[in-house]
C-alpha positions in Angstrom: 122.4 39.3 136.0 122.1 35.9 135.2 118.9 36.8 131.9 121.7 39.2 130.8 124.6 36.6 130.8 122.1 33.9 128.8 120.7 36.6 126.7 124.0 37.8 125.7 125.5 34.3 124.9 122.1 33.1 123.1 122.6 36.2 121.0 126.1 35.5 120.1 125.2 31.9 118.9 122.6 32.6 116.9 124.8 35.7 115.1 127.8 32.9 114.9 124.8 30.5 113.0 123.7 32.9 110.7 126.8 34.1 109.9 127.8 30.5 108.6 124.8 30.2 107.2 125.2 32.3 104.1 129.0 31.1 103.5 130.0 30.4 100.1 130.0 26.6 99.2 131.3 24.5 96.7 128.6 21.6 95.9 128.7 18.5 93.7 125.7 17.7 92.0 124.7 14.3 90.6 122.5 13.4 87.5 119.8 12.7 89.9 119.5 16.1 91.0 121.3 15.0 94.5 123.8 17.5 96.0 127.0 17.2 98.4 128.4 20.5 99.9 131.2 21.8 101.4 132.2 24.8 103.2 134.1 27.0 100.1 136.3 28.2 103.1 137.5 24.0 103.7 138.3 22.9 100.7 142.0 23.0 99.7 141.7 21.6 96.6 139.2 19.9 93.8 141.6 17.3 91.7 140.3 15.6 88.5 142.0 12.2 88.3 141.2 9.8 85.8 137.4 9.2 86.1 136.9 10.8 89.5 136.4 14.2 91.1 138.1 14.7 94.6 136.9 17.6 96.9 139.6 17.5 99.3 139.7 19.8 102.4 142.4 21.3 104.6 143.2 18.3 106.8 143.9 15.6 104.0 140.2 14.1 104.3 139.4 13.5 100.2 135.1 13.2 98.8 135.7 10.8 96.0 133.0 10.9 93.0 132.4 9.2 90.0 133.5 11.6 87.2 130.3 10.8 85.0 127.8 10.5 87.7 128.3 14.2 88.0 125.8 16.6 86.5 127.7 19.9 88.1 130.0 21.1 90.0 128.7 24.3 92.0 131.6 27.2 92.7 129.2 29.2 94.4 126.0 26.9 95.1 123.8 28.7 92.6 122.2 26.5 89.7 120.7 29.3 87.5 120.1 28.7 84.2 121.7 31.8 82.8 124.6 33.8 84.1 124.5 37.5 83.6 127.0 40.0 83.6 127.6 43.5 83.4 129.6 45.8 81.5 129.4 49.8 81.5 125.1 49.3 82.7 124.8 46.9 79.5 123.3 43.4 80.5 125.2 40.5 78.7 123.6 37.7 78.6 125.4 33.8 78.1 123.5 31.3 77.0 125.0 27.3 75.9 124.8 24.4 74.0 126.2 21.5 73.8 128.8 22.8 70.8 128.1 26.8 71.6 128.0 29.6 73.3 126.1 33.0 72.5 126.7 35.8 74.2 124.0 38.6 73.9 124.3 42.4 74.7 127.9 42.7 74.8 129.7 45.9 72.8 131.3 45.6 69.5 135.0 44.2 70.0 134.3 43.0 73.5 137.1 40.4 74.0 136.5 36.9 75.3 138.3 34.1 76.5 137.7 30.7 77.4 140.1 29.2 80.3 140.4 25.0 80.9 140.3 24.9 84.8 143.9 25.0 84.9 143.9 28.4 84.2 145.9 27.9 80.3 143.6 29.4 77.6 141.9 27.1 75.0 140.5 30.1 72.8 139.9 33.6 72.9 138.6 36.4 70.6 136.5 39.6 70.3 132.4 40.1 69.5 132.3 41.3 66.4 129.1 42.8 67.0 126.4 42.9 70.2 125.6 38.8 69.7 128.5 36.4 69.2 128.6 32.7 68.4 131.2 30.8 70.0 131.7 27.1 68.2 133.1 25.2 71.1 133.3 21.7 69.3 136.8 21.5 69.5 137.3 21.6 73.1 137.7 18.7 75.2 135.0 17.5 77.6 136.1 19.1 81.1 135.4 22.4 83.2 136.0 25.7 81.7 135.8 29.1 82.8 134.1 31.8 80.1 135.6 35.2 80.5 133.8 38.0 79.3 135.0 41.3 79.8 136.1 41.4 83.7 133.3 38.7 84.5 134.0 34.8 84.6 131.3 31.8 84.0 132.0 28.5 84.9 130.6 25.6 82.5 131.1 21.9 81.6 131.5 20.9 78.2 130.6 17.1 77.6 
């Protein structure tokens, strides 16, 4: 009775471990290639204020980093290169510069928009054809979100 008992409580801490273990997080990372992360399901909020980033969670309890020490900041603690999304079994590709963005693959008169992390929209238009040249000189450095069709990509412009 007793194996039973220990088997059956080893087996439900090991299933509450690997369930945490694949939870969404939200990580800083530093021009060094360093990275701080947080549970996405604890942070309340992530306030830009002045020259500093603050990941603040539930309880009050504020991560305070210097705004340009940051290289990125992680939604989803993924660091690839290129974000793909789909539309309709077509790939679209998004690829950036420093002052553009091309988007690959997408169908003629596929709208786009580009949102400051506030949510209010800084531009927006359609692809004229399957590649399209956004010039992206004009906007602000901060955190924007790229929305293409019904997917949204996160990027920094500096």
């Amino acid at each position: 009775m007793k194996k039973i008992l220990i088997t059956g409580i080893l087996a439900l801490m090991c299933s509450v471990w690997a369930s945490g273990a694949d939870e969404a997080k939200v990580s800083v990372v530093d021009r060094n290639g360093g990275k701080t992360s947080f549970e996405k399901s604890g942070v309340a909020a992530i306030n830009f204020v002045a020259d500093k980033v603050e990941v603040v969670d539930y309880d009050g309890n504020k991560s305070t980093f210097n705004r340009n020490d940051i290289s990125l900041i992680l939604l989803s603690d993924t660091e690839s290169g290129v974000t793909l999304a789909t539309e309709e079994g077509n790939t679209i590709s998004v690829k950036a510069t420093r002052d553009a963005i091309k988007i690959t693959g997408a169908a003629p008169e596929t709208p786009w928009r580009i949102l400051e992390i506030s949510g209010i929209q800084a531009m927006a238009g359609q692809c004229a054809d399957t590649t399209c040249h956004i010039d992206i000189t004009g906007l602000h450095a901060g955190v924007y979100i790229l929305s293409v069709a019904d997917k949204a990509i996160k990027f920094i412009k500096r």
